[in-house]
C-alpha positions in Angstrom: 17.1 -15.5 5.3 17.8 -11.8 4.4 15.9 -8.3 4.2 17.3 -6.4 1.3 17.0 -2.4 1.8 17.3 0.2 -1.0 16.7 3.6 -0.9 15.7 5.0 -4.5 17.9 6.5 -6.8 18.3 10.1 -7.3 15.2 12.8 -8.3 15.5 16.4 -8.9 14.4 17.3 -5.7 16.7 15.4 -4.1 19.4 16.9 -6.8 17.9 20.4 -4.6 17.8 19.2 -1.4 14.3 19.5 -1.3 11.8 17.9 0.9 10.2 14.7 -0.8 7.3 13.2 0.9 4.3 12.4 -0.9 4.9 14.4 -3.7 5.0 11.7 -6.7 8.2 12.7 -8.6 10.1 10.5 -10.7 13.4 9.9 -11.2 16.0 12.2 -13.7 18.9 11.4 -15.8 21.3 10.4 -13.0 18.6 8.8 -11.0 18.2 5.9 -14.0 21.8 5.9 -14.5 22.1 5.2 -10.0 19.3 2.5 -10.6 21.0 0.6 -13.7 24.1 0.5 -11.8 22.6 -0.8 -8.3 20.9 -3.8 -10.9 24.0 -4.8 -12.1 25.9 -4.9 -7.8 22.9 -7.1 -7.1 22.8 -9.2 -10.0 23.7 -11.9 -7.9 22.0 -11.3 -5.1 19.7 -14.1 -4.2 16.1 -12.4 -4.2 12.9 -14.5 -4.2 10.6 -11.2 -3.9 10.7 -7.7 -4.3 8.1 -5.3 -2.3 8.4 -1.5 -3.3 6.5 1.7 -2.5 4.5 2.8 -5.2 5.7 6.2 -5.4 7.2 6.7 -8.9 10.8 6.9 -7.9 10.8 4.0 -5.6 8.5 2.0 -8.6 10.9 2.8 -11.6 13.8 2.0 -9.4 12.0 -1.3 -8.3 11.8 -2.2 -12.1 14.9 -1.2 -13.1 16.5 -3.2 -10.5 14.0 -6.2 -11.6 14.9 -6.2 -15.4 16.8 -8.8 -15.7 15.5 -10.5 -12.5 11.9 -11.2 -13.4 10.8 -11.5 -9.8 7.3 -10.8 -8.2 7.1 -7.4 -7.2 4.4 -5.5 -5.2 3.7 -2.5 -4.2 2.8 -1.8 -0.8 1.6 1.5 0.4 2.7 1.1 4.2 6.6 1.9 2.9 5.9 5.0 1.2 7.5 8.1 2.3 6.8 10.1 5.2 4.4 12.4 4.7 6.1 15.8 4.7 3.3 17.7 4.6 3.5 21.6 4.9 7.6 20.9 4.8 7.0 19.7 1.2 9.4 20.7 -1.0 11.6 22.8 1.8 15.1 22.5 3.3 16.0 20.4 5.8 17.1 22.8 7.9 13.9 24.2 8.0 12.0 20.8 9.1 14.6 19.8 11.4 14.2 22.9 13.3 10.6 22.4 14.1 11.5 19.2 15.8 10.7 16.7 13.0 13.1 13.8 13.8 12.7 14.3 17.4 11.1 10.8 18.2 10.7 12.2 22.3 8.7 15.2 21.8 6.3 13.8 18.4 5.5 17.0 17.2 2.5 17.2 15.8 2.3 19.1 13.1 -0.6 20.8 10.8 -0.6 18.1 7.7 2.8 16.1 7.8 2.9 12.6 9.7 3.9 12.8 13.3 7.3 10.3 13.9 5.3 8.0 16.0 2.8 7.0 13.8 5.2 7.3 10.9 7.4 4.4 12.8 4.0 2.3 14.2 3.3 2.2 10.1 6.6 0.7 9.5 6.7 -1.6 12.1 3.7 -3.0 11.7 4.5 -3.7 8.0 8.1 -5.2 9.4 6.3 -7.5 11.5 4.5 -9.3 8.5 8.0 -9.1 6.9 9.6 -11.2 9.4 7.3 -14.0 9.3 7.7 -14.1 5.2 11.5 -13.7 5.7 11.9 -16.9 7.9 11.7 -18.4 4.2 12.3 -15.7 1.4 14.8 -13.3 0.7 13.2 -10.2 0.3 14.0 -6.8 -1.5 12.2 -3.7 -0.1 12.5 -0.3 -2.6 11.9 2.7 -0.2 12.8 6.3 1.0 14.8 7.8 3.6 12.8 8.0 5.9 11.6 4.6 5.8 14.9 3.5 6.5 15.6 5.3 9.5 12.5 3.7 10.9 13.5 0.2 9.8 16.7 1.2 11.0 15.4 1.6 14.3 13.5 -1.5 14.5 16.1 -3.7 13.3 19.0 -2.0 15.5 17.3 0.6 18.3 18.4 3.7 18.6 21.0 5.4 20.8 20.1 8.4 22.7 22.7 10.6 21.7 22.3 9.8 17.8 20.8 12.0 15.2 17.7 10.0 13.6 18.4 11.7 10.3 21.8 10.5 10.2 20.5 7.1 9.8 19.3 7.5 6.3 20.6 5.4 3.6 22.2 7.3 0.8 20.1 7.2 -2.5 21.0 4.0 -4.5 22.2 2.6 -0.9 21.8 -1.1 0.1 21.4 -2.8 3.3 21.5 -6.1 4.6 19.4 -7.2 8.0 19.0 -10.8 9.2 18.4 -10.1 12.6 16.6 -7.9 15.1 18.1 -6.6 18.2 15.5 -6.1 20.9 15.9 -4.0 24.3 17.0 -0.6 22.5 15.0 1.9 23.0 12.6 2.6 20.0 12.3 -1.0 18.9 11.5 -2.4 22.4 8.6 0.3 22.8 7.2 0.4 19.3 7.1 -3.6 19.1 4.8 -3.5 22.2 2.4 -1.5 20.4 2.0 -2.9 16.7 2.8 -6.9 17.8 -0.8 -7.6 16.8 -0.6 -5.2 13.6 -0.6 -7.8 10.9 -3.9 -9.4 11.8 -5.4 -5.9 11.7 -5.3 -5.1 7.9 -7.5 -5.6 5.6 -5.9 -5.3 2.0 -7.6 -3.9 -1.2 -5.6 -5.5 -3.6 -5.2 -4.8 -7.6 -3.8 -6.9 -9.9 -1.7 -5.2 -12.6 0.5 -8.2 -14.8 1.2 -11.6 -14.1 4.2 -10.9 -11.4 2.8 -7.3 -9.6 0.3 -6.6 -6.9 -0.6 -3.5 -5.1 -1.6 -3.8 -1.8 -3.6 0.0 0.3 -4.8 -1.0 3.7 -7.9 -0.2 5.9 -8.2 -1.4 10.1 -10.1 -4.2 9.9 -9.4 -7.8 11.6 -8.0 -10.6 8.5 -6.4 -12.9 7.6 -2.7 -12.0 8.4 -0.9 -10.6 4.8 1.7 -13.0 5.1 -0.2 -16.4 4.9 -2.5 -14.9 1.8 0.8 -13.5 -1.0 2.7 -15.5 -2.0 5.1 -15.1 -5.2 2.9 -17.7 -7.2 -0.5 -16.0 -6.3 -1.8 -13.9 -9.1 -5.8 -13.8 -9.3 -7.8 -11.3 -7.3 -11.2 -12.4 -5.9 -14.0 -9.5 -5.8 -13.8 -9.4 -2.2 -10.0 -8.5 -2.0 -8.6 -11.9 -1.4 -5.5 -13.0 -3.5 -6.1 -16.5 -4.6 -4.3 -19.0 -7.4 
């Protein structure tokens, strides 16, 4: 089976060039137009279950695209954006410079989100997507950044290639069926979050009959992947997702 990627459609800070982490913009003219087109090239796409970020442009993109699909979403916070921090709302140039997609050094920085524990937070999501995937097609509704580091775990990384180049474009779709292990990134990252998935505990909220948010908190469960499924709608008071 398949793992869908999509990179939200455009915002007016992207429309600036402007750095978009956290902030929770939506999307603008354009941006809807972008989304209502990328519904109708994956109209046939064979999709059992869409999981999105829950930032507003990854959400309205995520619905858009779902329209005419009807399929579960829900809305996970591990594939939010990178956390920009004090480079919110600034060139690139400017964030590149201080070493931002230099995955060697880790810079840390003052408020934004280091690139090691940016990609340990995407792996360890990816993990629990893999075991789902042996039986779903899945959609995931993200950011740039998030793609580079799914990017790298599906693929590695070669030395002499820029990080940021691996972005997908805004509206952009990729395919991944399999992982390549023994690069670089993925072969030291996967070392380090293998046991991830039992080590989440979700809060989940129920919000209509086919969505689910999901935040997390480090505490040993039940893995995510054996407790969601697209038919489970009812929320017990203790967190646990039951029919």
């Amino acid at each position: 089976m398949s793992l869908f990627v999509v990179r939200h459609t455009q915002t007016d800070w992207n429309k600036e060039h402007k750095a978009q982490g956290k902030v929770n913009i939506g999307l603008n003219k354009t941006g809807i137009q972008e989304a209502e087109e990328l519904a109708k090239k994956i109209e046939d796409y064979d999709i059992d279950l869409i999981i999105s970020s829950p930032l507003k442009r990854a959400t309205q993109t995520a619905q858009i695209i779902n329209r005419n699909k009807n399929i579960p979403i829900i809305y996970d916070d591990r594939i939010s954006e990178r956390d920009f921090g004090e480079f919110e709302g600034q060139k690139p140039e400017v964030y590149i410079s201080k070493g931002f997609w230099d995955y060697n050094k880790n810079v840390k920085y003052e408020k934004a989100e280091s690139i090691k524990p940016f990609f340990r937070r995407i792996y360890g999501f990816l993990n629990q997507v893999e075991k789902r995937k042996a039986k779903k097609n899945i959609l995931l509704v993200t950011h740039g950044a998030v793609s580079i580091a799914i990017e790298a775990y599906y693929n590695g990384i070669q030395e002499d290639k820029s990080l940021a180049k691996l972005a997908l474009k805004h509206g952009e779709i990729k395919e991944y069926k399999k992982r390549l292990i023994g690069k670089r990134i993925s072969t030291e990252l996967a070392t380090r979050v293998s046991s991830s998935a039992t080590k989440i505990t979700p809060s989940v909220t129920k919000v209509n009959p086919s969505t689910i948010i999901i935040s997390h908190s480090p505490t040993r469960v039940t893995p995510l992947a054996k407790r969601l499924s697209t038919s489970e709608r009812r929320v017990s008071s203790n967190g646990e997702v039951v029919r």
